[in-house]
C-alpha positions in Angstrom: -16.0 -4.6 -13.3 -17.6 -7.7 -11.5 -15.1 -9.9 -12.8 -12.1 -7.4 -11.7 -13.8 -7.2 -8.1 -14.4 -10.8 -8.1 -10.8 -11.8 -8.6 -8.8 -8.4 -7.2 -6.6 -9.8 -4.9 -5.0 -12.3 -7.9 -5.1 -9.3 -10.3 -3.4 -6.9 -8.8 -0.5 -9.2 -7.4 -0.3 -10.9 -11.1 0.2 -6.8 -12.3 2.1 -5.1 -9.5 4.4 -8.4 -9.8 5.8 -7.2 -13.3 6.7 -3.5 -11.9 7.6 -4.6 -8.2 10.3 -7.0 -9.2 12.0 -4.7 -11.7 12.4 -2.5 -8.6 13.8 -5.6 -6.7 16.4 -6.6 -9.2 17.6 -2.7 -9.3 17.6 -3.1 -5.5 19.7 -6.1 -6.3 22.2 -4.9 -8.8 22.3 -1.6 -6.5 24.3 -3.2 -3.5 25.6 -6.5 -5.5 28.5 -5.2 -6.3 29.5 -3.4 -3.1 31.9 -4.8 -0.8 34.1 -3.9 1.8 36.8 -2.9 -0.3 34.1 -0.5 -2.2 35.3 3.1 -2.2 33.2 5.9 -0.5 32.1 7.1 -4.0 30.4 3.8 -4.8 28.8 3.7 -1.4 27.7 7.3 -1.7 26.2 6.3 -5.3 24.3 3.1 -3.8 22.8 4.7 -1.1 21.2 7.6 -3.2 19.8 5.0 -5.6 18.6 3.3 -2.8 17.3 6.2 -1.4 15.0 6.6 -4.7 14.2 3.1 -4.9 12.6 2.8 -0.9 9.3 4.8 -1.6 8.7 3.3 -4.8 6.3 0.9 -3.3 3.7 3.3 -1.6 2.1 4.8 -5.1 1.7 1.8 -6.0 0.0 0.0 -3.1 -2.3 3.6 -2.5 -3.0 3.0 -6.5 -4.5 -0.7 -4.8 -6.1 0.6 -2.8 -8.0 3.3 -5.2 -9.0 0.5 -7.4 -10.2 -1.6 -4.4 -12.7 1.1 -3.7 -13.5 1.8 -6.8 -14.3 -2.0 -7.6 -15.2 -3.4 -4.4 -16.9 -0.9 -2.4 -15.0 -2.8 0.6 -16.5 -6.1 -0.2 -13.8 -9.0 0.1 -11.4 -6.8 2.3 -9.4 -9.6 3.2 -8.2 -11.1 0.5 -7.6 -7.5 -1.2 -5.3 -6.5 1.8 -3.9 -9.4 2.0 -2.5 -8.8 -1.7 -1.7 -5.5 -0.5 0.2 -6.5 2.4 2.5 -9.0 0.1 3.1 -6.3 -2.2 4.3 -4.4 0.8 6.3 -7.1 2.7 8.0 -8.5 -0.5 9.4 -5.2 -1.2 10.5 -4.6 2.5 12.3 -7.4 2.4 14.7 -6.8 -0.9 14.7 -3.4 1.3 16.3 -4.9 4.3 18.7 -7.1 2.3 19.6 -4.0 0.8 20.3 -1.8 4.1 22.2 -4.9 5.6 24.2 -5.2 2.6 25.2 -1.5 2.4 25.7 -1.4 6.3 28.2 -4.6 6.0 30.7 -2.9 3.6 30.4 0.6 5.5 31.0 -1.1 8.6 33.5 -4.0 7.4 36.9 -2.5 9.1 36.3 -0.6 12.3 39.9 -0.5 13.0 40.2 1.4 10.2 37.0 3.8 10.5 38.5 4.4 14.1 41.9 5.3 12.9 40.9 7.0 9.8 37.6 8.7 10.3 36.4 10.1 7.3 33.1 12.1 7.8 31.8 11.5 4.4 32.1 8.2 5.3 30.0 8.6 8.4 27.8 10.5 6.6 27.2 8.0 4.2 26.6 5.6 7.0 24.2 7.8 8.5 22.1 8.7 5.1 21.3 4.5 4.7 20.0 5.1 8.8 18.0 7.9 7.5 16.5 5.9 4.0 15.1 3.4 6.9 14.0 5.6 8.9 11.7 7.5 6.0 10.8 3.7 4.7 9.4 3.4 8.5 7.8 6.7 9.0 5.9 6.2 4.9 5.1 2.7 6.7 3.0 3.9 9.4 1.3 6.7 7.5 0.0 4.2 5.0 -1.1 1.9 7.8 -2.9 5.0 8.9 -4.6 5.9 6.1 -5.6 2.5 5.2 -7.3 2.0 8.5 -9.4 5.6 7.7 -10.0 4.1 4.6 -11.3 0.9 5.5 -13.4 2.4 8.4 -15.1 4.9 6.0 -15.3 2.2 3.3 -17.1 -0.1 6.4 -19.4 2.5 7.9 -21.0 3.2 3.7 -21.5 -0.3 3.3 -23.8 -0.7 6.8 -25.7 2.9 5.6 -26.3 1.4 2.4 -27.0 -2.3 3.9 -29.6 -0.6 6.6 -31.0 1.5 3.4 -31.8 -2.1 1.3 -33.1 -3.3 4.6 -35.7 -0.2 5.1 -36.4 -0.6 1.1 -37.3 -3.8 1.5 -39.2 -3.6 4.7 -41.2 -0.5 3.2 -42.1 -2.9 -0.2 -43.1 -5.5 1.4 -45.2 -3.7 3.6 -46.9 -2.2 0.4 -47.2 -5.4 -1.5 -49.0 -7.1 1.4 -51.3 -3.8 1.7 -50.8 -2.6 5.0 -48.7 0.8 3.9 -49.1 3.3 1.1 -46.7 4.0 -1.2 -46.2 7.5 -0.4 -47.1 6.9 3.1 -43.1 7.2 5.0 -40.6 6.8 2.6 -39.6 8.3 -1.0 -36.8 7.2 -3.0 -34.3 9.9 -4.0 -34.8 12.2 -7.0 -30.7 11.7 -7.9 -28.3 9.8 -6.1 -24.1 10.6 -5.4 -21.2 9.4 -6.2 -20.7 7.4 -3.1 -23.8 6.1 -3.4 -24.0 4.8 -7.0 -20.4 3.3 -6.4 -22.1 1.6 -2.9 -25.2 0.1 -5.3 -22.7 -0.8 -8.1 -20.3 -2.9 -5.4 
């Protein structure tokens, strides 16, 4: 555990790595071979693979986040979101290649989309709009949740923090004679979850 906690941040970007850029390279080979001579059956087929593909990344960055707590307690925040946050932002960005790439073939002739509408076509068009959109709205959500998270994960850590304090205050107050043991304080006959994970981070 110590050693996990120690060195999250370069763990979990060394593991995610593997799984993330499998999901890139699919991103890749997704859109690579659509162009703007592509027919409306291949862009139809790109865009619901790409539509699968999108949310991939938020299981895995919540799964992160689980193992942060678990490990860390919220001790060395910083460098575990940061790993977080490149997870994130690596995959956005094969995302928005993606999106561009799929909006530059449906978009390639206008003259002819004007001429010869086609509402599948439009459709289409509209279905890549709508995997962005979800991307965003899954976006914000995590940020949301990972701002909850970090707050509750912030306000244990000063309980348990003002908790040592009072320990220590209260034994060296009995060591140097002027308390009794019993006197204000008594330890806890069990302790919780949230608390054992607190004293093991």
């Amino acid at each position: 555990f110590t050693f996990y906690a120690q060195r999250f941040a370069d763990l979990e970007g060394k593991h995610t790595r593997v799984v993330a850029g499998v999901v890139s390279k699919d991103m890749q080979q997704t859109v690579g071979s659509i162009s703007s001579n592509s027919g409306l059956q291949s862009l139809q087929e790109a865009t619901s693979r790409l539509k699968d593909l999108a949310p991939f990344i938020f299981p895995m960055v919540e799964g992160s986040l689980d193992r942060f707590e678990l490990f860390n307690g919220g001790y060395r925040v910083g460098a575990a979101l940061g790993a977080i946050d490149k997870i994130l932002s690596n995959h956005l960005g094969e995302l928005v290649i993606a999106i561009r790439s799929l909006s530059a073939a449906m978009t390639a002739d206008v003259n002819k989309l004007a001429d010869d509408f086609d509402e599948q076509h439009v459709l289409c068009a509209m279905e890549v709009l709508n995997v962005a959109g979800n991307f965003r709205r899954d976006l914000r959500n995590f940020e949301s949740g990972t701002r909850t998270r970090m707050k509750s994960l912030s306000e244990r850590m000063v309980d348990f923090l003002g908790q040592e304090a009072e320990i220590g205050r209260i034994a060296s107050a009995v060591k140097g004679g002027s308390m009794s043991v019993g006197s204000s304080f008594s330890l806890p006959d069990s302790l919780s979850v949230v608390d054992i994970d607190s004293y093991l981070s």
